[in-house]
N, C-alpha and C positions, 0 to 999 in steps of 0.2 A: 504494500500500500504506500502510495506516495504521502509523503509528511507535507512538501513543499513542489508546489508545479509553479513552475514560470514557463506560461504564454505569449510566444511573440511581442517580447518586449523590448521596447526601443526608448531612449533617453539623450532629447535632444537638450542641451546649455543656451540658455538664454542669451539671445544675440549671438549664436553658433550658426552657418549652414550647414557643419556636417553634424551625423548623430555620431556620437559618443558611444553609445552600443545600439545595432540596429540588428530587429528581428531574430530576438534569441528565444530558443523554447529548452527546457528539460526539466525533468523530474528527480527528485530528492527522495529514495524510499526508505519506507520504514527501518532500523536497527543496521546503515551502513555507513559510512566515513566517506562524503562523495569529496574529493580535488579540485576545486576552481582553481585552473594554473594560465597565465599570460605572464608577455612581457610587460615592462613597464610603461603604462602608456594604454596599453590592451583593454579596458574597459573594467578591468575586476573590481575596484573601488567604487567604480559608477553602479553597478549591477549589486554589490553590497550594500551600498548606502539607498538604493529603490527597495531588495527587499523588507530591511529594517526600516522603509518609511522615514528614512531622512531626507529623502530626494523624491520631489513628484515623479511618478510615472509619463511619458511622453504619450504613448503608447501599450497597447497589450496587457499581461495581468499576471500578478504573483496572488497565488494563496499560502497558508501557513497551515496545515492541522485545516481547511475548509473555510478560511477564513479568509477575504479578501484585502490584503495591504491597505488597499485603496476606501473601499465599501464599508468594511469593518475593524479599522485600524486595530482599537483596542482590544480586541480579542486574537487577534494573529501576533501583536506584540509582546501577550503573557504566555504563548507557545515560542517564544525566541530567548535565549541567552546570547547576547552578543559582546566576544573580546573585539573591540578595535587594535589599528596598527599603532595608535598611537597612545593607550592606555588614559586617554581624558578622565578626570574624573576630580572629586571635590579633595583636593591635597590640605586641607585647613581642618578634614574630620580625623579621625584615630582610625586605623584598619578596619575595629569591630566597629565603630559606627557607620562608617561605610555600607560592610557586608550589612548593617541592620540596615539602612536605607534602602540597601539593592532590595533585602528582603520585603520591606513595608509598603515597596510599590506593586509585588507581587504577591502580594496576601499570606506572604508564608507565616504561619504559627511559630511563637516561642520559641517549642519543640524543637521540630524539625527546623529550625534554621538553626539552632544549637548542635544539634545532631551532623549536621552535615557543614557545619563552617567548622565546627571543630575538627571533625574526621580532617577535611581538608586545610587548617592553618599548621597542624602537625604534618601532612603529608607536606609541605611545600615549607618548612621549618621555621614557620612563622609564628606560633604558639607564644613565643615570647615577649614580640615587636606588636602582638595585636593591639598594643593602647597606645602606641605611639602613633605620634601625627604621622599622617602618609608622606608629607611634604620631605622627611627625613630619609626616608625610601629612598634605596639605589633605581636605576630603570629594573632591573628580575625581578627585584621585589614589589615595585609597583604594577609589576607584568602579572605576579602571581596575586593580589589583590582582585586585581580587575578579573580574573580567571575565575576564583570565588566568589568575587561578585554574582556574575552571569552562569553559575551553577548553582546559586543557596536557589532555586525556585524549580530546578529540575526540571528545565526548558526539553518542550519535545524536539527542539530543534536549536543546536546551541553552534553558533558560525563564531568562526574563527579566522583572524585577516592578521597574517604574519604572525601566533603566537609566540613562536618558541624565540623570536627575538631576545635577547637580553636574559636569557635565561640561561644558569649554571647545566654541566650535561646532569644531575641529578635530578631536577625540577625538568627540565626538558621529557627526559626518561618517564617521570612521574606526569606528567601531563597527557603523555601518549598514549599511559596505560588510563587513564583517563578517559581519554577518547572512545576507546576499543570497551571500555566498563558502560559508558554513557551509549552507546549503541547495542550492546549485549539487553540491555532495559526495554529495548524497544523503542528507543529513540535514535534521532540521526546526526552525524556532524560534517558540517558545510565548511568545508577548508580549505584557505586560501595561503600559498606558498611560494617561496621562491627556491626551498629547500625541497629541488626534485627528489632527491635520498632518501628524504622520509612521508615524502606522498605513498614514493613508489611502493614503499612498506607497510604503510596504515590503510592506505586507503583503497576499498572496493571498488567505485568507479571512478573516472575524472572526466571535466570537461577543459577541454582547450579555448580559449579565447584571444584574439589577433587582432586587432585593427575596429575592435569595438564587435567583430564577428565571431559567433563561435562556430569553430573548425573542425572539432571531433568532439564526442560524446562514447564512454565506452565505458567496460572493464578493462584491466592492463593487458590482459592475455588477447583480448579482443584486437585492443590497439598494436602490441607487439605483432599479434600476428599478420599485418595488412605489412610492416614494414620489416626490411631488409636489417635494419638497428636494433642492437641487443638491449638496451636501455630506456626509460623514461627520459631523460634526459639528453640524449641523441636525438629521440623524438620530435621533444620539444624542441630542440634547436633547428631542425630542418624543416618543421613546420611551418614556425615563425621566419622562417628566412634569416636565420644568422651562419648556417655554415656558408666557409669557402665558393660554395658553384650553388650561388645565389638566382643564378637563370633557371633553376630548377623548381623554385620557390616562388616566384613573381604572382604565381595564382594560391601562394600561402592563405587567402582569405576567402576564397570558395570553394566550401565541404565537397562539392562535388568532383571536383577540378583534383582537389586533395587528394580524394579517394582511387582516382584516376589514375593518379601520381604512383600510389600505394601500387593498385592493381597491376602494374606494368611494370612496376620495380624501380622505376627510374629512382628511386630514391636509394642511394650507397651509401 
């Protein structure tokens, strides 16, 4: 079952004539780790900031759990946890205030937000710093903040836009297995990276996005199997037009053209 469908959505910038992302569709299912991957430029922040309803829709339609961005903002917003790239958030509160804020806009009890910010301010060894002002925080630590944050509410759909930034490999480590816990539940996570190594590893399916278009849509076995390249990573590069024999690539931004590519082998 899909968690999250996006419909033919396109996002044009005010005072822009080109769109920003035009005419993207794919589904997000139930209990898998899907891959948003592009280059920089590539549309992925735009497409992030329309699901979470930071950015009007131009075009087309997201729902969350059945629930429309647009039609039904505040009910598709309490099915989201969302880390940004840049961890915003109120640095004048203490850690635990914080997570108590994320918690009181999402209804969560007492309880269960004790339950589960504790489990997680020991897993991310923050147990001690919890009453200190966040202002005090390294970047990991206010990376791991913001993580608890947008988990105290047990988002069926918790998206992630460069997490493991800034992050020690031990929280890194613990984040992932995270991930992989938060989908075993029945829920999904929507993740955005530059760290091909550990898409390739976590995640069920990915989509590719280039020039505001997306390009593939798959499983990795799926996508390896169309190309010649033993890697995610090799993928990504001749997709988007960065290897060496760039005349091979010039139709990088039309799936079909792509798959053409694929078909024929032309891609080494």
């Amino acid at each position: 079952m899909a968690l999250m469908q996006i419909s033919h959505l396109s996002k044009r910038y005010k005072n822009s004539q080109k769109l920003a992302v035009e005419d993207i569709s794919f589904d997000v299912n139930e209990g898998e780790v899907f891959g948003f991957l592009g280059p920089n430029g590539a549309g992925k922040s735009t497409t992030i900031k329309c699901i979470t309803g930071i950015l009007p829709i131009t075009e087309g339609s997201i729902s969350i759990c059945g629930h429309s961005i647009v039609d039904d903002p505040i009910n598709a917003k309490l099915n989201i946890g969302f880390v940004p790239d840049n961890h915003q958030m109120y640095e004048q509160l203490t850690a635990r205030e914080y997570i108590n804020f994320m918690a009181d806009i999402y209804h969560v009890g007492k309880e269960d937000r004790k339950i589960r910010a504790d489990k997680m301010l020991e897993l991310f060894d923050l147990a001690s710093v919890v009453d200190n002002q966040i202002s005090t925080f390294s970047h990991g630590m206010k990376q791991k903040v913001c993580v608890i944050g947008a988990l105290v509410h047990n988002p069926k759909l918790w998206i992630l836009d460069e997490p493991l930034t800034g992050l020690d490999p031990k929280s890194s480590y613990e984040l992932k297995q995270l991930m992989k816990e938060h989908c075993k539940e029945g829920n999904s996570v929507f993740f955005s990276s530059h760290m091909l190594e550990v898409v390739e590893k976590v995640c069920d399916r990915i989509s590719i996005i280039n020039n505001g278009k997306l390009v593939m849509t798959g499983d990795l076995d799926e996508i390896k199997s169309k190309s010649s390249d033993s890697s995610l990573e090799e993928i990504f590069l001749s997709i988007t037009g960065v290897k060496e024999d760039e005349s091979a690539f010039e139709i990088s931004n039309d799936k079909e053209k792509v798959e053409d590519v694929f078909k024929n082998g032309e891609i080494k």
